[in-house]
C-alpha positions as CSV (number, residue, x, y, z in Angstrom):
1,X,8.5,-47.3,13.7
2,X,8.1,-43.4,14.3
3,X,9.7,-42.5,11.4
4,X,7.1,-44.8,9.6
5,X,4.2,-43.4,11.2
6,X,5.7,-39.6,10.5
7,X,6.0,-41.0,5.9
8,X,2.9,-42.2,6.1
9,X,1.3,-39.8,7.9
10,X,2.9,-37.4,5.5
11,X,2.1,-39.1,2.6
12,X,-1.2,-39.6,3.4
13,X,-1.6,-35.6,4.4
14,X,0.2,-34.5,0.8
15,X,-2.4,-36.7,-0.4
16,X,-5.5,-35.7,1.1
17,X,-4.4,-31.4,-0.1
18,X,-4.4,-32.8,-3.5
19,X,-8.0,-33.8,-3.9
20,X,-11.2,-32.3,-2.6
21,X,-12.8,-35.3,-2.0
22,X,-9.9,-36.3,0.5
23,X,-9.9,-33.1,2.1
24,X,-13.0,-34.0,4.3
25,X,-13.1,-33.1,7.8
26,X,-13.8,-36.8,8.8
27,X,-10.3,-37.5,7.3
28,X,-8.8,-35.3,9.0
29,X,-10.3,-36.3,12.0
30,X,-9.2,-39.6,11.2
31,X,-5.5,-38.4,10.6
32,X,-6.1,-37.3,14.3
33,X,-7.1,-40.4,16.0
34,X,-4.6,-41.8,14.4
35,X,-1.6,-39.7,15.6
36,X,-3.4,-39.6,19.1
37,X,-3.5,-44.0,19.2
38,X,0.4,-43.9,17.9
39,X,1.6,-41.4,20.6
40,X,-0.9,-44.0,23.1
41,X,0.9,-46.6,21.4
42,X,4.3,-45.0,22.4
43,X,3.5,-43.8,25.9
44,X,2.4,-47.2,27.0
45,X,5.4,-48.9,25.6
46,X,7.5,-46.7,27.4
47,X,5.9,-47.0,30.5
48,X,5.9,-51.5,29.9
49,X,9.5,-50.7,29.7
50,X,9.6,-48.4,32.4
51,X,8.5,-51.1,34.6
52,X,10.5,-54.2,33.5
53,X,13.5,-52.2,33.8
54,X,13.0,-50.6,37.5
55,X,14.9,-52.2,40.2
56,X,12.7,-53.2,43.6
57,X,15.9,-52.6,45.6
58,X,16.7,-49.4,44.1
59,X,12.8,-48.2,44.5
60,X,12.6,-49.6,48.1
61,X,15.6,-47.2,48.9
62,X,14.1,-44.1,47.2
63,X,11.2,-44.8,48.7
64,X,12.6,-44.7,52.7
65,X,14.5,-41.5,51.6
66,X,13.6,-37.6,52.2
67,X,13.8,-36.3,48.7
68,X,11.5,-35.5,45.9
69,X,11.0,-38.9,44.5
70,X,10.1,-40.6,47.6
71,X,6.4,-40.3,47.3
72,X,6.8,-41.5,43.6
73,X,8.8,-44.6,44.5
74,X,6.3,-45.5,47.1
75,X,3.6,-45.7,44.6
76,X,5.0,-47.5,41.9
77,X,6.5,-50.5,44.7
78,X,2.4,-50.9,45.4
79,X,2.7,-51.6,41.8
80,X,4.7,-54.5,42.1
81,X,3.0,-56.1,44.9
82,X,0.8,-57.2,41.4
83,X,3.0,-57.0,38.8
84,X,0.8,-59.0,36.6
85,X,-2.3,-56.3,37.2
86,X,-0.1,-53.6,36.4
87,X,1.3,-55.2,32.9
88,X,-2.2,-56.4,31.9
89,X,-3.1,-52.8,32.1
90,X,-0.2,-51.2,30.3
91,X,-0.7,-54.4,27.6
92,X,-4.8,-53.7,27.0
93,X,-4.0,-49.6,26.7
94,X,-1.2,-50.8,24.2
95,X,-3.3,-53.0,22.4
96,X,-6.1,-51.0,22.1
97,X,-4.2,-47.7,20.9
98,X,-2.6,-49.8,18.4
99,X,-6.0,-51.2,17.5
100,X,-7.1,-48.1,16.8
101,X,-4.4,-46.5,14.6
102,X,-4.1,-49.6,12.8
103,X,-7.8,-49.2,11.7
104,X,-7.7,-45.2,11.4
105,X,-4.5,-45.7,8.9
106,X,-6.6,-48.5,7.3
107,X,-9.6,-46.2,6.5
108,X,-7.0,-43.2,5.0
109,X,-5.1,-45.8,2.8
110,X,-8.3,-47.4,1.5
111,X,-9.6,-43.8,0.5
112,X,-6.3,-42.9,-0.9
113,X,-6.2,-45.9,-3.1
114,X,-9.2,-47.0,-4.3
């Protein structure tokens, strides 16, 4: 999927230094938005994954310890006392970012090829 978003991104981009018309700064702010929602897009993924993935038992005992992490632990076993509120939030950000590139890659590709 990122090397997807990096062609088209770079197709789109050769694309836009070809013509003037293209070369507008509202497309380029739209190249933006779009790069910000896809690295949204990623970050929230990771972080959905992030949390399936983490053991409780393995958190509750980072948690007790002395180290570094403790403090970190601790928050994110709050987390699971609502799993479904924290996944509801990670899903809405992911929707939303990929909302949003989906419809900034829209308005490039429509300009590029019409």
């Amino acid at each position: 999927a990122a090397a997807a978003s990096t062609l088209v991104v770079g197709i789109a981009a050769a694309t836009l230094a070809a013509g003037p018309e293209l070369g507008t700064p509202n497309m380029t702010v739209i190249l933006l938005v779009y790069g910000l929602a896809s690295l949204l897009s990623m970050l929230f993924s990771g972080y959905e994954t992030a949390f399936v993935s983490s053991s409780r038992l393995r958190l509750r005992v980072l948690a007790e310890e002395e180290k570094k992490g403790a403090p970190r632990a601790a928050r994110m076993l709050r987390h699971f006392e609502r799993p479904d509120q924290m996944l509801a939030t990670i899903l809405l950000g992911n929707n939303i970012a990929n909302v949003t590139a989906t419809i900034s890659i829209t308005l490039v590709m429509s300009t590029l090829f019409t």
